[in-house]
N, C-alpha and C positions, 0 to 999 in steps of 0.2 A: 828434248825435254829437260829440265831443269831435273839436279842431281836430289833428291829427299833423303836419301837411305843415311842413315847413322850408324854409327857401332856400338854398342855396347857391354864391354868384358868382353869382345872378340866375338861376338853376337852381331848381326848387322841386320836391320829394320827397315822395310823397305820407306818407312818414313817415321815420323817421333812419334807420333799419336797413337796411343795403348789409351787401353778404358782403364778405370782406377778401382781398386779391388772394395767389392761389396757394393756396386753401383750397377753392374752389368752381370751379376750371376756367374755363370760358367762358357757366357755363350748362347748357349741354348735360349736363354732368355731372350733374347736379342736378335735373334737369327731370320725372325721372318721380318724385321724392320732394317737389318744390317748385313751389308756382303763382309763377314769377316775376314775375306784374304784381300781386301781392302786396307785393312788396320795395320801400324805396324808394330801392336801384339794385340792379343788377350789377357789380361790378365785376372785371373777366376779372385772367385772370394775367396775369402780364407777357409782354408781345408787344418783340421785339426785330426789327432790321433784317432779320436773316437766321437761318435755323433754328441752334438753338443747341441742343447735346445735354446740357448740362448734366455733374455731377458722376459719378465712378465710384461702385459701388455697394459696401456700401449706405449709403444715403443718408439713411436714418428712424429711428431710436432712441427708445423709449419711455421718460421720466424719472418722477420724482416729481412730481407736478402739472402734468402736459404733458408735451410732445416736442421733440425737439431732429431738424432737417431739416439737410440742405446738397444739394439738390435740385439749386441751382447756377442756377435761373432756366432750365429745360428749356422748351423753346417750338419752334412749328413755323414759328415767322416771319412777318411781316405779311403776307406774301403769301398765306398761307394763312390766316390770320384776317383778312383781309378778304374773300377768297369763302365763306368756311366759316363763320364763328362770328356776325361779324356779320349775313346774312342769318336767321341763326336768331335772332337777336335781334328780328327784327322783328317779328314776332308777338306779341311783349311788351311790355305796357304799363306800364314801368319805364324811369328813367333808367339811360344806361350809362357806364361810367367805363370807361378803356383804360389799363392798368396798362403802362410804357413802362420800358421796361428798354436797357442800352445799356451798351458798354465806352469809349466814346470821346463828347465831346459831340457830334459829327458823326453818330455812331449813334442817339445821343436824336433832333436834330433831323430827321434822314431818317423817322422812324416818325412823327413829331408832323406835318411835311410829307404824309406818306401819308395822316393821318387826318384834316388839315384840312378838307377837303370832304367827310368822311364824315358823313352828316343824320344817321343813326344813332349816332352819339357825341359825349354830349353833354358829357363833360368827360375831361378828361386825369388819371392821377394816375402821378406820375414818380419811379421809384425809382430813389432815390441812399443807399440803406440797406441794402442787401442785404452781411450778411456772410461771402456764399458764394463769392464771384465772385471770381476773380484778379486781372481788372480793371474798371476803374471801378466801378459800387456803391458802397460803403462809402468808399471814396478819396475821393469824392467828398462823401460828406453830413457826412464829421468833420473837413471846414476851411470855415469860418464864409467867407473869402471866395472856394470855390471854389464854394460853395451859393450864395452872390447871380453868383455870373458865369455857373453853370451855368442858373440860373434867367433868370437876364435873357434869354440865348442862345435858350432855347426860348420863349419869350415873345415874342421876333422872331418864331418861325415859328408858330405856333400860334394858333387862329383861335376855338378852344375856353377855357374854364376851364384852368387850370394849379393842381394841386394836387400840392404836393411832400410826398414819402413819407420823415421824417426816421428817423433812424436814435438807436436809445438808449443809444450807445456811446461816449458822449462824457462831456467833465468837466460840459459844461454847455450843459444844450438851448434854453435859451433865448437862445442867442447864435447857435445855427444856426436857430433859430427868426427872429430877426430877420434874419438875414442871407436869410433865403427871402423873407420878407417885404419887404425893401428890395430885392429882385432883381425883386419886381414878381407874389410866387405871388399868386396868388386865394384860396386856402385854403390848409391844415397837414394831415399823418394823420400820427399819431400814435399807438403809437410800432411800427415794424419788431421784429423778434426780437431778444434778447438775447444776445449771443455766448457758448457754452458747450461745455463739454466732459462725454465720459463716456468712459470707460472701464472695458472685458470683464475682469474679474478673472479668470476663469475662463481665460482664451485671450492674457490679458496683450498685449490690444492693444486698439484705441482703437474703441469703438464703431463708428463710421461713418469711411467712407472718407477725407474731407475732415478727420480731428482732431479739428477745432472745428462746431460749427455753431449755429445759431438755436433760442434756447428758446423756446417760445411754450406759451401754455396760463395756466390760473388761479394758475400759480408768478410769470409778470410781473407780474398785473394793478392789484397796488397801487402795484409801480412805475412801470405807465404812466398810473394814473391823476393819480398826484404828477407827472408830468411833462408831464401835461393841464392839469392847477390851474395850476402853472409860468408854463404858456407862455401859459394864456389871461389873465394877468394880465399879460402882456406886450405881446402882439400885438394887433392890430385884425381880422384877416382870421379865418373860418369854420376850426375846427378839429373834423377826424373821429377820434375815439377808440378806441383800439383795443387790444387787449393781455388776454386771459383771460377774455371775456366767455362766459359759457354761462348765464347767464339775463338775465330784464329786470332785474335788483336787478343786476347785474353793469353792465349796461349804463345806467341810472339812475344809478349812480355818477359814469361820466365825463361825464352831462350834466350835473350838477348841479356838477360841477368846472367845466364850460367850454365841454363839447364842443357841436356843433350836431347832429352828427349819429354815428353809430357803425356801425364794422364786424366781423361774430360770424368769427369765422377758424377754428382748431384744432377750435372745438366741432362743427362742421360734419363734420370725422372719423366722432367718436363717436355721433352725433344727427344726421340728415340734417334735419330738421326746426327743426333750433336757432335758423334766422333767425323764422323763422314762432311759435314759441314763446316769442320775443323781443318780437315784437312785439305779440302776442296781453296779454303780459305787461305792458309799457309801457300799454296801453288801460287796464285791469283798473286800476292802479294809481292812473293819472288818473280813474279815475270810482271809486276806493274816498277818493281824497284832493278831490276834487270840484276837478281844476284843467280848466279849460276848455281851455288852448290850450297846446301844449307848450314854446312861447317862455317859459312864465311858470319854468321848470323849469331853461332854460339858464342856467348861473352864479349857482346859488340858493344854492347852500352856503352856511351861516352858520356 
């Protein structure tokens, strides 16, 4: 068999393909369409201090090439995904990532505090990219030195992997790439939704409630893949790819940009199947190109 498994922060994956956080739930969601110890992680939604209800409705707009959300980071709060979703995680023989959402650094570090002793979580991934939120999110991931103080901060409390979830709304990502990286992250994901708008012609109002909200789907993908190439010529730390993947050729792209590993998000809508199909796909490719081990793949572009 052809070699899949990756590392990440000393983490090893039985292959790159993780779900991308707020597109797959906690798992659960998923579970009678997807063999989870299949995947190589989970990575849940974002989990915040305390239950947070999120944006008024509606929240989902369908675009040309994707969808535009402002969902607002709705969660039932660590207290409830720690009796709830992580026990159900146990049964599965997959890494798990704990997507960590927060309006103040104080609300990051109390969540990351919570999970520190949790066996079942085996890495953190910290969103400061979210362009839904009123506060923090976004404030946070588009000043290069508010990403290395934020990051430093949770890196105090944090016992786990620390991978920051950057945001693509900037002049230039690899300056908040660096700045995650000199704050001390472990890895990168790359890239969060694109900030966008629609508007009901018909009703002369603004599609979703929120204005604006996050584009995601196969309309980003080439721009997150350029801003994977970017940053992995940058950085030294493990970068997770993400932005319009719905097949392996989708997802091949950003390893060969950079990435180590990748996560299917949007597609997971349309296809409940699309991690699985992802990866089925990635195999196939490596035994039609005869590469033994999928290291030989990351950062091949020529």
């Amino acid at each position: 068999m052809d070699n899949m498994k990756v590392t990440i922060a000393g983490i090893e994956l039985k292959n790159p393909v993780m779900t991308a956080s707020g597109t797959f739930g906690s798992g659960m969601e998923y579970s009678d369409f997807v063999d989870l110890s299949r995947l190589g992680a989970v990575v849940t939604k974002g989990v915040a201090n305390v239950p947070w209800s999120g944006n008024p409705t509606p929240r989902i707009a369908e675009i040309r090439g994707g969808m535009m959300n402002a969902i607002g980071l709705q969660n039932p709060g660590i207290d409830t995904f720690c009796s709830r979703d992580l026990p159900f995680l146990e049964q599965y023989d997959t890494a798990v990532i704990v997507n960590v959402c927060g309006k103040t650094t104080e609300d990051y570090c109390e969540v990351v505090e919570r999970l520190a002793d949790e066996t079942r979580v085996d890495m953190m991934e910290i969103n400061i990219s979210c362009p839904n939120v009123k506060c923090g999110g976004i404030s946070f991931g588009q000043d290069p030195k508010a990403v290395e103080e934020i990051t430093q901060e949770i890196k105090r409390h944090a016992k786990q992997p620390v991978i920051m979830k950057l945001s693509p709304n900037v002049t230039d990502i690899t300056e908040i790439a660096r700045a995650a990286e000199a704050g001390g992250a472990d890895a990168l994901s790359m890239i969060n939704t694109l900030t966008g708008m629609k508007i009901d012609t018909e009703r002369r109002t603004f599609a979703i409630a929120n204005r604006t909200g996050g584009v995601s789907g196969p309309a980003v993908h080439p721009v997150a893949v350029r801003m994977v190439y970017q940053t992995a010529q940058t950085v030294s730390v493990p970068i997770i790819g993400m932005g319009g993947i719905a097949t392996a050729e989708d997802a091949l792209e950003f390893i060969l940009a950079g990435a180590t590993a990748v996560a299917v998000g949007t597609a997971n809508f349309r296809n409940p199947t699309a991690t699985l199909d992802v990866i089925d796909g990635i195999r196939e490719y490596m035994e039609r190109q005869n590469v033994k081990d999928i290291s030989e793949l990351i950062g091949a572009v020529r």
